[in-house]
TORGUPA-491508 format. One record per atom (N, C-alpha, C, O): residue number from 1; atom name; x, y, z. Coordinates in pm, 1 decimal. Layout:
NODE resi name     east    north       up
NODE  NUM   CA        X        Y        Z
...
This chain:
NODE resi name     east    north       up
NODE    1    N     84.2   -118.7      0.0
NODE    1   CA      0.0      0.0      0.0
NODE    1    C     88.1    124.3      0.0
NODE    1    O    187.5    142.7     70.3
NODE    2    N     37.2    203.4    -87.3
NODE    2   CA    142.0    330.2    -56.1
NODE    2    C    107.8    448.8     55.5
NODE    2    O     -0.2    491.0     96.9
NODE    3    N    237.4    482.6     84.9
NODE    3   CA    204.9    617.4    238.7
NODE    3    C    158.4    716.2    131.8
NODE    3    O    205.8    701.8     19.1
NODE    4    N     75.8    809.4    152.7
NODE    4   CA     15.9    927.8    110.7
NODE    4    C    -38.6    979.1    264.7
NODE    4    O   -159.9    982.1    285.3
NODE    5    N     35.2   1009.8    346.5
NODE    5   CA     60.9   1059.4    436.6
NODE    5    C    133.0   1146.7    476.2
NODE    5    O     99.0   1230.6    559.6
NODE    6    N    284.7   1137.1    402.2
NODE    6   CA    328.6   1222.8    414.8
NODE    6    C    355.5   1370.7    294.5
NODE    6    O    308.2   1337.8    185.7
NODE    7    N    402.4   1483.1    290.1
NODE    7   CA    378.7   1599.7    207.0
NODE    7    C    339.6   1530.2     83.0
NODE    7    O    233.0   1524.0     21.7
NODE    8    N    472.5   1472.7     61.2
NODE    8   CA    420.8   1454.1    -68.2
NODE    8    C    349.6   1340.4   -124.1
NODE    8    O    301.4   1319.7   -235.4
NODE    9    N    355.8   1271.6    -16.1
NODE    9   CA    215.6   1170.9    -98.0
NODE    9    C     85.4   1234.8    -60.5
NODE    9    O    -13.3   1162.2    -72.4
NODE   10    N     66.2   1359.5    -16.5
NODE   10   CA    -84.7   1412.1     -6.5
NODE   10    C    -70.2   1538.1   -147.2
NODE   10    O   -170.6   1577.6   -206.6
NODE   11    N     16.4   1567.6   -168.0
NODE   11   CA     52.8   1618.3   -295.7
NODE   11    C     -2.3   1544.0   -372.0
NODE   11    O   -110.0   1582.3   -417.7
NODE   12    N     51.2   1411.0   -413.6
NODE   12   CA     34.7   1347.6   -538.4
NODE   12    C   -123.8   1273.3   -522.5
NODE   12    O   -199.8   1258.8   -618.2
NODE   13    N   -152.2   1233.9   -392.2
NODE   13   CA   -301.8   1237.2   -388.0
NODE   13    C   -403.3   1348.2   -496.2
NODE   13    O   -460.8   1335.0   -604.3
NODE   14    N   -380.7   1483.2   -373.9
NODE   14   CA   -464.1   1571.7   -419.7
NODE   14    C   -443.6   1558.9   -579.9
NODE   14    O   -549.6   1568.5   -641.7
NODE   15    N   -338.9   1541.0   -651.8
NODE   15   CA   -346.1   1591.9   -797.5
NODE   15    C   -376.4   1451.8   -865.8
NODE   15    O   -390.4   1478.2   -985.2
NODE   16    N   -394.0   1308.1   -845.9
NODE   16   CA   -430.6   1201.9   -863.2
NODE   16    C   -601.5   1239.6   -876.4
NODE   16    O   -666.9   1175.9   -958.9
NODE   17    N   -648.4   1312.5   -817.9
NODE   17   CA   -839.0   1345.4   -778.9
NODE   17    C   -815.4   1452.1   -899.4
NODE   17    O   -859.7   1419.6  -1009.6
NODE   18    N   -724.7   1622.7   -881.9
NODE   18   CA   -774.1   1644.0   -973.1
NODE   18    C   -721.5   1680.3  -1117.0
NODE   18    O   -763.9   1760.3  -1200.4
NODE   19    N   -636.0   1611.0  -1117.2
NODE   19   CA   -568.1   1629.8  -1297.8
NODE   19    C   -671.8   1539.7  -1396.9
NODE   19    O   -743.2   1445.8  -1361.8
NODE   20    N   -657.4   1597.6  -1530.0
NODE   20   CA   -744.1   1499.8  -1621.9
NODE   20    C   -655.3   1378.1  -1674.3
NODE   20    O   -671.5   1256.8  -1661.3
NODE   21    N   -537.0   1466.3  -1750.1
NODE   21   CA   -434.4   1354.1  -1838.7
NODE   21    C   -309.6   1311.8  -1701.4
NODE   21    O   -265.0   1374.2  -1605.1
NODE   22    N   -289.2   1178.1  -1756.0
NODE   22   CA   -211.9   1064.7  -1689.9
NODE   22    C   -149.9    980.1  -1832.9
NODE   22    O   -199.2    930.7  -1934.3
NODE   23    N    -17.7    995.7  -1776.1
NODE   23   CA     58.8    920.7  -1904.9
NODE   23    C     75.7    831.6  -1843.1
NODE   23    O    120.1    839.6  -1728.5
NODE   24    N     30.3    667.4  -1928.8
NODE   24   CA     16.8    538.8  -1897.6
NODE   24    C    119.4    493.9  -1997.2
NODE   24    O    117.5    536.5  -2112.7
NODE   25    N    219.4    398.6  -1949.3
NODE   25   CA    329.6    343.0  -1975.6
NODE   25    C    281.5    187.9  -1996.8
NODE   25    O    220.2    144.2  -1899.4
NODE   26    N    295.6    108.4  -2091.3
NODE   26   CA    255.0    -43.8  -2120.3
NODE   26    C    425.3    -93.4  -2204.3
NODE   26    O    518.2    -16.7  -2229.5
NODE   27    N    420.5   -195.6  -2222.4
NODE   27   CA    535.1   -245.1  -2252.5
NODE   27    C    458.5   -335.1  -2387.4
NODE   27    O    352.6   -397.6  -2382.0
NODE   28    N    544.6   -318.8  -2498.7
NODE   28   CA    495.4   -388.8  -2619.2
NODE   28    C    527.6   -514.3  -2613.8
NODE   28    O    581.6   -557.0  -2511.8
NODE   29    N    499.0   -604.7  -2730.0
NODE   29   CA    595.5   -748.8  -2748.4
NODE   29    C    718.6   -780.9  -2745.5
NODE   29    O    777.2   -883.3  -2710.2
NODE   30    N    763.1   -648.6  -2800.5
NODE   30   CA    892.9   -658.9  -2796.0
NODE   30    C    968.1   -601.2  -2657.0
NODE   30    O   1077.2   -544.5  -2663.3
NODE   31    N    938.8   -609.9  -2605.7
NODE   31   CA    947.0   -489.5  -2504.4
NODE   31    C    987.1   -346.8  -2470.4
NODE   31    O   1062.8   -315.9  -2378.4
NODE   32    N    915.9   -247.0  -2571.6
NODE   32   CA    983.2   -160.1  -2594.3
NODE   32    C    866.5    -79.1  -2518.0
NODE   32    O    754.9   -116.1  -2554.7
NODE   33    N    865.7     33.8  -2409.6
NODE   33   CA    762.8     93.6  -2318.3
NODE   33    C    702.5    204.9  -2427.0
NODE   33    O    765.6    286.0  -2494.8
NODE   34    N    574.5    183.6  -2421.1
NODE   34   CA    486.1    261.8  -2502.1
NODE   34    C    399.4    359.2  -2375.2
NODE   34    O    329.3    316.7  -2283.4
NODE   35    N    422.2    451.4  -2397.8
NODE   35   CA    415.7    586.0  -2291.7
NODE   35    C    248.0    642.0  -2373.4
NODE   35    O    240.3    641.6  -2496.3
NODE   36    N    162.9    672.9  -2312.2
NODE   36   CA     63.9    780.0  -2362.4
NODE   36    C    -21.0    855.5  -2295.0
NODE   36    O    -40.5    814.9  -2180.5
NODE   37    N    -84.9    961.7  -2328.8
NODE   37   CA   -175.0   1015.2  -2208.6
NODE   37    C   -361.1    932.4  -2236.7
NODE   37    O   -427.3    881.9  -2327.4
NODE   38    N   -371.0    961.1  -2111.4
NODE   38   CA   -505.7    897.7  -2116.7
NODE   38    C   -615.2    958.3  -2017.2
NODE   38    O   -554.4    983.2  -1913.1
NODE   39    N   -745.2    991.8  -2003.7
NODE   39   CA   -816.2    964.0  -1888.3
NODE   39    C   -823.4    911.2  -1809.3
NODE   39    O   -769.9    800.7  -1818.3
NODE   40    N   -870.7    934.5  -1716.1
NODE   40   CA   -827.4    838.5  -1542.8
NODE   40    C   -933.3    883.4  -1442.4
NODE   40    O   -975.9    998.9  -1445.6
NODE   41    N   -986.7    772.5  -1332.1
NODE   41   CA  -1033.3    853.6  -1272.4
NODE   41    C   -973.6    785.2  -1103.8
NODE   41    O   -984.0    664.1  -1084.4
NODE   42    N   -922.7    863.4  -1010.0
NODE   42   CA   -887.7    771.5   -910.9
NODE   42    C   -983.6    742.3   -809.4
NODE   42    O  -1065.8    829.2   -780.1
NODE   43    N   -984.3    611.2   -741.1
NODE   43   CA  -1104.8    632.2   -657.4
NODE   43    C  -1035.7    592.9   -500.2
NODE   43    O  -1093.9    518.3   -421.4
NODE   44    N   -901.1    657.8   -471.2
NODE   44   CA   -827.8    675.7   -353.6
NODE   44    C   -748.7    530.7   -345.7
NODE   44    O   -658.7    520.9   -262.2
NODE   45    N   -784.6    401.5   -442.7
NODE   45   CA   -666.4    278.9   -377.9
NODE   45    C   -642.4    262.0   -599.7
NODE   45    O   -533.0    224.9   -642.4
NODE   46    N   -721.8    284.8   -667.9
NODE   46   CA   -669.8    255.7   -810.0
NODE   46    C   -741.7    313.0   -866.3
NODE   46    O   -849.8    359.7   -830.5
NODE   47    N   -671.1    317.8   -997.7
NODE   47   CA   -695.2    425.9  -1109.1
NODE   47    C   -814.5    293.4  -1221.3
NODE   47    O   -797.8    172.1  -1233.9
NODE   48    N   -898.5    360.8  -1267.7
NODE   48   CA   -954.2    333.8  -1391.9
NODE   48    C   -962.5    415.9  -1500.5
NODE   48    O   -995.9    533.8  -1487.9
NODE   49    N   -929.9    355.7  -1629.3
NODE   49   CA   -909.8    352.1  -1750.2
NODE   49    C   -998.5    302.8  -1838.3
NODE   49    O  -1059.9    201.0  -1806.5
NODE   50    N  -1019.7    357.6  -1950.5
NODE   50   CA  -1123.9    309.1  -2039.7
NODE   50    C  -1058.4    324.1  -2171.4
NODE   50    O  -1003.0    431.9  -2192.9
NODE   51    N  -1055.7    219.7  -2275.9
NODE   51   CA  -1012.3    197.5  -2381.9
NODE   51    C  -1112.5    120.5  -2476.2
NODE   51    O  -1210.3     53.6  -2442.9
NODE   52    N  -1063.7    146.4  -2601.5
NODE   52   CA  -1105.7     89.2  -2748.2
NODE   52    C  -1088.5    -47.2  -2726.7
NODE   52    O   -989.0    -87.5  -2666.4
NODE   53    N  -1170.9   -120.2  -2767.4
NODE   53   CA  -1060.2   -294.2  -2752.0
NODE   53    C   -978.9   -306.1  -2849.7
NODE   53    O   -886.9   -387.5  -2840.6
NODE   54    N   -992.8   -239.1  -2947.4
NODE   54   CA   -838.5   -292.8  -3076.6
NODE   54    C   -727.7   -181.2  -2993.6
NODE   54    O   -623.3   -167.3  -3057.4
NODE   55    N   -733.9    -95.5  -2855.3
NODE   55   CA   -648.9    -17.4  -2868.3
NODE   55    C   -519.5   -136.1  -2779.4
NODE   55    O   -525.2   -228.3  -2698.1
NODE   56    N   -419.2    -67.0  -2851.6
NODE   56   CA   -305.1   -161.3  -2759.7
NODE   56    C   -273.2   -170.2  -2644.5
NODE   56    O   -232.5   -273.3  -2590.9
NODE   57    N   -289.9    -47.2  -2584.4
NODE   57   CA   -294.7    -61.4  -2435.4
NODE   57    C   -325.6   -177.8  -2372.8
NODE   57    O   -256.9   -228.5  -2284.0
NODE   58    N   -454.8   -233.5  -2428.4
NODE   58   CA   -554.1   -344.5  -2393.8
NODE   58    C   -448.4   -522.3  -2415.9
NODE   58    O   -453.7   -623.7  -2346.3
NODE   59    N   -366.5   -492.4  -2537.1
NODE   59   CA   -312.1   -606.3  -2587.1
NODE   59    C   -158.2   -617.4  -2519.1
NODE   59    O   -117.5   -729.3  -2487.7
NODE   60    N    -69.1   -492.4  -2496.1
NODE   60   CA    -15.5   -495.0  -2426.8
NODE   60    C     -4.8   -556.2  -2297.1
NODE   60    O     73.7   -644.2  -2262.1
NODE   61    N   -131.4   -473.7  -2202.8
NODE   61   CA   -160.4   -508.0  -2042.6
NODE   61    C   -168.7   -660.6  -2035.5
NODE   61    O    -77.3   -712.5  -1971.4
NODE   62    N   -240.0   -724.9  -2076.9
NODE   62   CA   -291.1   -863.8  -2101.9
NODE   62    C   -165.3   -933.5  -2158.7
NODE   62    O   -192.2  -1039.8  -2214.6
NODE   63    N    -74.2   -909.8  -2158.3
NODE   63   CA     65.0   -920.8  -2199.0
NODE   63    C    167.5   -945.7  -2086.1
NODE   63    O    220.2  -1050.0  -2047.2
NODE   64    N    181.2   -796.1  -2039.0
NODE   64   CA    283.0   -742.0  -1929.9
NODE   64    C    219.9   -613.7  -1854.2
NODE   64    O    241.3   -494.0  -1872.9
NODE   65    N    120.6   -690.5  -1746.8
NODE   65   CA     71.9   -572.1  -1624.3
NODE   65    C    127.6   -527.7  -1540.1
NODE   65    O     83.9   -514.9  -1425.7
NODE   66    N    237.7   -494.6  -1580.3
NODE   66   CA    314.8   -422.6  -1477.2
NODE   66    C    321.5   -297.5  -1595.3
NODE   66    O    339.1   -319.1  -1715.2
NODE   67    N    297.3   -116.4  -1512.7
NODE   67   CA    283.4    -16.9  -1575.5
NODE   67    C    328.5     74.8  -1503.7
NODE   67    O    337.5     66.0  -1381.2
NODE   68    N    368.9    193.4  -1584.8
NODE   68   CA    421.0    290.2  -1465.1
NODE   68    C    331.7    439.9  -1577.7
NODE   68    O    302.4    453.2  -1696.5
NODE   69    N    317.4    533.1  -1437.9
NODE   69   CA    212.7    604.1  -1443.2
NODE   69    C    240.7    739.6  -1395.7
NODE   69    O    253.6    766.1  -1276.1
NODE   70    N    251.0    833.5  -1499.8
NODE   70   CA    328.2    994.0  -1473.5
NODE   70    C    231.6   1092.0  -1473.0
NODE   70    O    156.5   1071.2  -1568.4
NODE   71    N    197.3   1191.9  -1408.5
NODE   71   CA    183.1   1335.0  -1413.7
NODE   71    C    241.1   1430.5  -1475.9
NODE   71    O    359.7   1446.2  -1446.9
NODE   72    N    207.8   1482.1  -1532.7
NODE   72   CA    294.3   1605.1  -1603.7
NODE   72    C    332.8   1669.4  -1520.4
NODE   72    O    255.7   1723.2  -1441.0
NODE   73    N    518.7   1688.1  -1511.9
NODE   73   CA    557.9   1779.3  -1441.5
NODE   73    C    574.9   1933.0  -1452.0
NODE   73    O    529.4   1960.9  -1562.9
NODE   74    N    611.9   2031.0  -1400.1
NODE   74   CA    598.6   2145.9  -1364.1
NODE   74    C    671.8   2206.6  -1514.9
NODE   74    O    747.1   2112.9  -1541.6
NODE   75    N    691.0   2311.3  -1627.5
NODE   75   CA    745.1   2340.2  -1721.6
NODE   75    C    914.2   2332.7  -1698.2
NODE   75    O    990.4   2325.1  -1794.6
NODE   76    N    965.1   2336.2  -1548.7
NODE   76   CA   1065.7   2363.1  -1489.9
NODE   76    C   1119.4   2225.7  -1466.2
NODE   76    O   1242.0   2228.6  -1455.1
NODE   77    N   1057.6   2082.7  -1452.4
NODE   77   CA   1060.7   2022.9  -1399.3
NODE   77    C   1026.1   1921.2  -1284.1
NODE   77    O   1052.6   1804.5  -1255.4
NODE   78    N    951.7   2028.3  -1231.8
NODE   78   CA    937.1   1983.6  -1052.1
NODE   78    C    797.5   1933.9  -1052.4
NODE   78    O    722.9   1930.6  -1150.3
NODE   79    N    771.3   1896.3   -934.2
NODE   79   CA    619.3   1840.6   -876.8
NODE   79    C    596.3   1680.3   -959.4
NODE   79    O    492.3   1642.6  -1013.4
NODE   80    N    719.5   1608.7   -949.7
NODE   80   CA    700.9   1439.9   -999.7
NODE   80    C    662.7   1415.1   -965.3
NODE   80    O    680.3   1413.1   -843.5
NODE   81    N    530.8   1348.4  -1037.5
NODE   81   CA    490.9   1181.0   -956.1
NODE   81    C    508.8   1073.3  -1084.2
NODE   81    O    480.8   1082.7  -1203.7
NODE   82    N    559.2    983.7  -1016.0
NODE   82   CA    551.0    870.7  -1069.9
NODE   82    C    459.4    753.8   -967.2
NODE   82    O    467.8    750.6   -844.4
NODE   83    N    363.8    652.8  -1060.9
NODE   83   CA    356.0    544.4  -1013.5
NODE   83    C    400.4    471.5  -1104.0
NODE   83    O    410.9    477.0  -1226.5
NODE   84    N    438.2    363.8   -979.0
NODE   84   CA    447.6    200.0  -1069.4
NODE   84    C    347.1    106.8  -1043.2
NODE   84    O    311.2    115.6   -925.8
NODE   85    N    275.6      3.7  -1119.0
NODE   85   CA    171.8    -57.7  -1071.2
NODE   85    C    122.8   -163.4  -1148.5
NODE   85    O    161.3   -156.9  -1265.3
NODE   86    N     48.4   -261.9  -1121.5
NODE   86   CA     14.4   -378.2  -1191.8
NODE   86    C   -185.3   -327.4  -1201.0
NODE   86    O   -269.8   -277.7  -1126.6
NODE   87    N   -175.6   -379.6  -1338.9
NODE   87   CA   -313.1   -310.0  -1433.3
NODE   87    C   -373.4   -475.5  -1507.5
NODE   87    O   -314.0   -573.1  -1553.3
NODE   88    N   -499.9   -444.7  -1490.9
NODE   88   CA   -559.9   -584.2  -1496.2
NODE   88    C   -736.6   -523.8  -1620.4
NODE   88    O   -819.3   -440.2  -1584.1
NODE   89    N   -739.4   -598.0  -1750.6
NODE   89   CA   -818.1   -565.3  -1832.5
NODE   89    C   -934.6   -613.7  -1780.1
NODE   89    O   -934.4   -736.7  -1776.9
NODE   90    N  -1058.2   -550.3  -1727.6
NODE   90   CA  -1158.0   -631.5  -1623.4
NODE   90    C  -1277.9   -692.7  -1718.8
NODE   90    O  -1333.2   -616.8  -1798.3
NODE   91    N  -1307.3   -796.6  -1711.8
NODE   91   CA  -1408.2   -845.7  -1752.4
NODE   91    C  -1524.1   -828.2  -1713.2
NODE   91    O  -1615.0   -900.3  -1754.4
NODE   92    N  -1540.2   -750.7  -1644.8
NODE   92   CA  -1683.4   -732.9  -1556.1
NODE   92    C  -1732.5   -567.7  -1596.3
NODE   92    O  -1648.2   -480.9  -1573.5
NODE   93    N  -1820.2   -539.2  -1634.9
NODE   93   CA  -1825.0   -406.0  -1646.3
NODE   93    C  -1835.1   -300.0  -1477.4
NODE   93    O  -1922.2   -334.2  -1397.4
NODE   94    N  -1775.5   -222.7  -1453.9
NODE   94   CA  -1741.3   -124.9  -1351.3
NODE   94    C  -1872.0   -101.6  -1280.3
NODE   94    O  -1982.4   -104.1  -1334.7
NODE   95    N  -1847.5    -78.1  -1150.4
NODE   95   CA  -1986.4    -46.9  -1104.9
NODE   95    C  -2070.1     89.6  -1162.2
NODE   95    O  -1976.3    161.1  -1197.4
NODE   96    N  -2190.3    162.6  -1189.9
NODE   96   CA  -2199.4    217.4  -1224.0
NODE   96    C  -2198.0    381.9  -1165.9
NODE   96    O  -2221.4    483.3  -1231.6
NODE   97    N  -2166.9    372.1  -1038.8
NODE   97   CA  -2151.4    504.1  -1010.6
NODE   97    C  -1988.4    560.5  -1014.2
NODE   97    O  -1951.1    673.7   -983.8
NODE   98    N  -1902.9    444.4  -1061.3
NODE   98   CA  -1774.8    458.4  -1104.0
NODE   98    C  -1762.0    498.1  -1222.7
NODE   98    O  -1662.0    568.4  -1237.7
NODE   99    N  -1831.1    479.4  -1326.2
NODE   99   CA  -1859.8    535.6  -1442.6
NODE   99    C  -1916.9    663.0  -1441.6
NODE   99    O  -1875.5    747.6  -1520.9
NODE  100    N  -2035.3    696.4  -1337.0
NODE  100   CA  -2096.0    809.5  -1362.6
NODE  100    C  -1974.0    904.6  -1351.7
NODE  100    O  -1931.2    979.1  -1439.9
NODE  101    N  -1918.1    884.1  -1203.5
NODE  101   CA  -1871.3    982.1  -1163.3
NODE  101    C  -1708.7   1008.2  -1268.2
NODE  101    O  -1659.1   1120.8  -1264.9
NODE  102    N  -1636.7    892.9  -1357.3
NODE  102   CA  -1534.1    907.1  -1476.9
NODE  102    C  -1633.8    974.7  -1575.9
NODE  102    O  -1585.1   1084.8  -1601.4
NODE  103    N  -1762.2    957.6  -1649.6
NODE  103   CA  -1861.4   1056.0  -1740.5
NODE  103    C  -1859.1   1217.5  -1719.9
NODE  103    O  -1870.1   1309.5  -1800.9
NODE  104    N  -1838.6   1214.6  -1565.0
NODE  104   CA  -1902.4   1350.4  -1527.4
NODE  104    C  -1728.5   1462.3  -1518.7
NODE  104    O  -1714.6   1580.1  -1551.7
NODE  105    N  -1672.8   1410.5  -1488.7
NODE  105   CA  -1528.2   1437.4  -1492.8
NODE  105    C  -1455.9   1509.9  -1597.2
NODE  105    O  -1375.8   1603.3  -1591.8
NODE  106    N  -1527.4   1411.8  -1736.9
NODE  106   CA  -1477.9   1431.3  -1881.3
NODE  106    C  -1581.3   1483.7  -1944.2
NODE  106    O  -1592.3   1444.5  -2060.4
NODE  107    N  -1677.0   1574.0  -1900.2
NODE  107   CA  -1787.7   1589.2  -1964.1
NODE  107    C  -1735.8   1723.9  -2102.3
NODE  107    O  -1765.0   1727.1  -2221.8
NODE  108    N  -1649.6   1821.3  -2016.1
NODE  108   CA  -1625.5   1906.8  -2087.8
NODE  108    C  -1490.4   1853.6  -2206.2
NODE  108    O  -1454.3   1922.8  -2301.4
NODE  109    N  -1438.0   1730.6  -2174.1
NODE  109   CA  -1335.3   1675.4  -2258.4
NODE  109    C  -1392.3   1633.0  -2389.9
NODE  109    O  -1351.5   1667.7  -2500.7
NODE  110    N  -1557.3   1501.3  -2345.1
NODE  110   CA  -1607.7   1445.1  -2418.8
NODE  110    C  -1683.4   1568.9  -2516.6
NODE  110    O  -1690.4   1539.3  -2635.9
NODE  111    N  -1728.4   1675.7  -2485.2
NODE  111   CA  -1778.7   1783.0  -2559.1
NODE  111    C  -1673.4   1817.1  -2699.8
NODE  111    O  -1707.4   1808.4  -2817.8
NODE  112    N  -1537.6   1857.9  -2646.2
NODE  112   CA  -1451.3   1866.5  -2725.2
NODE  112    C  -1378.6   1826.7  -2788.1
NODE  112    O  -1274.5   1882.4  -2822.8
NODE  113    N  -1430.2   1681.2  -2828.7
NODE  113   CA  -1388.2   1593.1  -2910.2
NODE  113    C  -1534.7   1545.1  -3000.8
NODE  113    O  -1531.6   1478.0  -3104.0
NODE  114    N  -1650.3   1593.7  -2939.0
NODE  114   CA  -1719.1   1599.8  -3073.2
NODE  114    C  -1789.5   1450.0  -2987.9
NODE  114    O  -1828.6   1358.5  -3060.4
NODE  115    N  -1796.2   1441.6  -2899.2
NODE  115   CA  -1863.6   1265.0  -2839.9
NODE  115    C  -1950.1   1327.3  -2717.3
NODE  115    O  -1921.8   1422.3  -2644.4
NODE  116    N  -2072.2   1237.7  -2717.9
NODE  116   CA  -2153.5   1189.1  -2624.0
NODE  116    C  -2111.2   1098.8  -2497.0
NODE  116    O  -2020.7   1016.6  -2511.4
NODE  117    N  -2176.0   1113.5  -2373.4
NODE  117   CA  -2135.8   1007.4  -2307.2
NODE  117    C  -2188.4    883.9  -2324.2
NODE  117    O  -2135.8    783.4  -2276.5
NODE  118    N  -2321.5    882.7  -2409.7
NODE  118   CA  -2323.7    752.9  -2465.6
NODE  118    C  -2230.5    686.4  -2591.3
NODE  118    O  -2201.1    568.3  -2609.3
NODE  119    N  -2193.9    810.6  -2674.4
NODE  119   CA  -2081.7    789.0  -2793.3
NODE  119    C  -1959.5    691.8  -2695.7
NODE  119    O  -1916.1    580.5  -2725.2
NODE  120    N  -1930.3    761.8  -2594.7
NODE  120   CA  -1756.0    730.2  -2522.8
NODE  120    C  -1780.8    562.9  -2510.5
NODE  120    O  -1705.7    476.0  -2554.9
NODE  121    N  -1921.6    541.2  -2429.3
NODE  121   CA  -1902.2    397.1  -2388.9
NODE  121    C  -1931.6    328.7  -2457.3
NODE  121    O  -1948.6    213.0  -2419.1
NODE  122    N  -1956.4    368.9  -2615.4
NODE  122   CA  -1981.3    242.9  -2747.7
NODE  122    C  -1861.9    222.6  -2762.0
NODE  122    O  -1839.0    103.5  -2783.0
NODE  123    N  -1735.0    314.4  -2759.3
NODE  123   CA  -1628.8    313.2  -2819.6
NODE  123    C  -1539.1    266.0  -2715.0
NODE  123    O  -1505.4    147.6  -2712.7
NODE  124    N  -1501.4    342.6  -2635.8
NODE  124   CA  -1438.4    299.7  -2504.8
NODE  124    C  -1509.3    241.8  -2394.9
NODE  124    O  -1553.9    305.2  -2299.2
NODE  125    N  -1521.2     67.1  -2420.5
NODE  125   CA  -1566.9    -16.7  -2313.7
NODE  125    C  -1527.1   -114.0  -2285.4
NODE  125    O  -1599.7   -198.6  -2233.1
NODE  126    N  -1422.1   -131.0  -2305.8
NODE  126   CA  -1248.5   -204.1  -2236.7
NODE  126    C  -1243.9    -94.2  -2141.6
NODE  126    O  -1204.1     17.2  -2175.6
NODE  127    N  -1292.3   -127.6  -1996.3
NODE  127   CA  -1198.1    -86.1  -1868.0
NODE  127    C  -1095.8   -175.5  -1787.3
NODE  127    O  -1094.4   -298.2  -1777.0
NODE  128    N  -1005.3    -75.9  -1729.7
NODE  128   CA   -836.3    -97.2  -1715.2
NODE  128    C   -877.4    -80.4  -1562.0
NODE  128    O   -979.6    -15.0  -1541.1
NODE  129    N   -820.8   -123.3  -1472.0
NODE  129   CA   -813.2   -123.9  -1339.2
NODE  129    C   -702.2   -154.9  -1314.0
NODE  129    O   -654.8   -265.7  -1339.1
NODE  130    N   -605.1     -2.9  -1226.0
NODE  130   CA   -445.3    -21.1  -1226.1
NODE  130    C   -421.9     24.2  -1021.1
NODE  130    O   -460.2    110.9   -942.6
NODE  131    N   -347.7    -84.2  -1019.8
NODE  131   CA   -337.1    -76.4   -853.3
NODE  131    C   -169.0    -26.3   -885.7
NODE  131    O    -84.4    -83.0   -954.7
NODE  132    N   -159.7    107.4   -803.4
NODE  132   CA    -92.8    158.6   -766.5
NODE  132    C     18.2     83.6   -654.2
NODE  132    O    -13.6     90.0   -535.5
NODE  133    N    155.4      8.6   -693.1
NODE  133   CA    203.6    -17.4   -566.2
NODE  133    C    334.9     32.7   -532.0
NODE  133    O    393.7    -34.8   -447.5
NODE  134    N    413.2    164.0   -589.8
NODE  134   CA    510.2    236.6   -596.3
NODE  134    C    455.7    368.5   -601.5
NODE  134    O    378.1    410.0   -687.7
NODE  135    N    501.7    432.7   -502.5
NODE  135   CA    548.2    598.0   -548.7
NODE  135    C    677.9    657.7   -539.8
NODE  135    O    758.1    618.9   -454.9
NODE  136    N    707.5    758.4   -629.0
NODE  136   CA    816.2    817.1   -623.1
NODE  136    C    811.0    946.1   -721.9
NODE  136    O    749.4    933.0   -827.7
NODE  137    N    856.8   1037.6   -699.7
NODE  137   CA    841.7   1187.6   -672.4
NODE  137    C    929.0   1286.2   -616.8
NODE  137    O   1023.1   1260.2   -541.9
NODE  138    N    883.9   1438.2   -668.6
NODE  138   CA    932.1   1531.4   -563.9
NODE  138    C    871.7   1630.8   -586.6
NODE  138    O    888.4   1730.5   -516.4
């Protein structure tokens, strides 16, 4: 379990709740780390993710679930977070107030890409469930 107790794991908390983009790290066949940003929503012990099923993320994870998971840092540098963590493609669809509350999050995202929140979950309904078990930062 990680400390988010101390400064800076209540740092990387607070900005885990409210940043939108999270660059998700997957490892290919070959093993070469494929880095991208994505939506996220945290719900204080793991992050969920929602993907395309042809997207690779999906073919990757189901591969090699072990992932590591960045914040955009400061233009200067500063305010890292990194996680590292094992991510599991769920077969079960998410409970639904876990969805509402990832819908309601991206509402002004899903606007500006021209999608519905019923559009998002025709398209993106491969969810990712990633347990956080590293931090490191500053």
């Amino acid at each position: 379990m990680i400390d988010f107790s101390t400064d800076f794991g209540q740092r990387a908390y607070k900005r885990l709740v409210d940043e939108e983009i999270l660059w998700l790290t997957t490892t290919d066949s070959d093993g070469v780390p494929q880095p991208r940003p994505v939506w996220f929503l945290w719900d204080g012990e793991s992050i969920l993710v929602f993907s395309q099923p042809q997207g690779h993320k999906v073919s990757h994870i189901q591969q090699q679930p072990q992932v590591a998971l960045n914040l955009n840092s400061t233009f200067t540098g500063g305010d890292v977070v990194v996680l590292i963590g094992e991510a599991e493609v769920l077969s079960k669809p998410v409970q639904a107030q876990q969805l509402q509350a990832y819908l309601e999050k991206y509402e002004r995202g899903l606007k500006g890409i021209n999608m519905t929140a019923s559009d998002f979950q025709d398209s993106y309904h491969v969810a990712i469930r990633i347990t956080p078990t590293r931090l490191r930062g500053h």
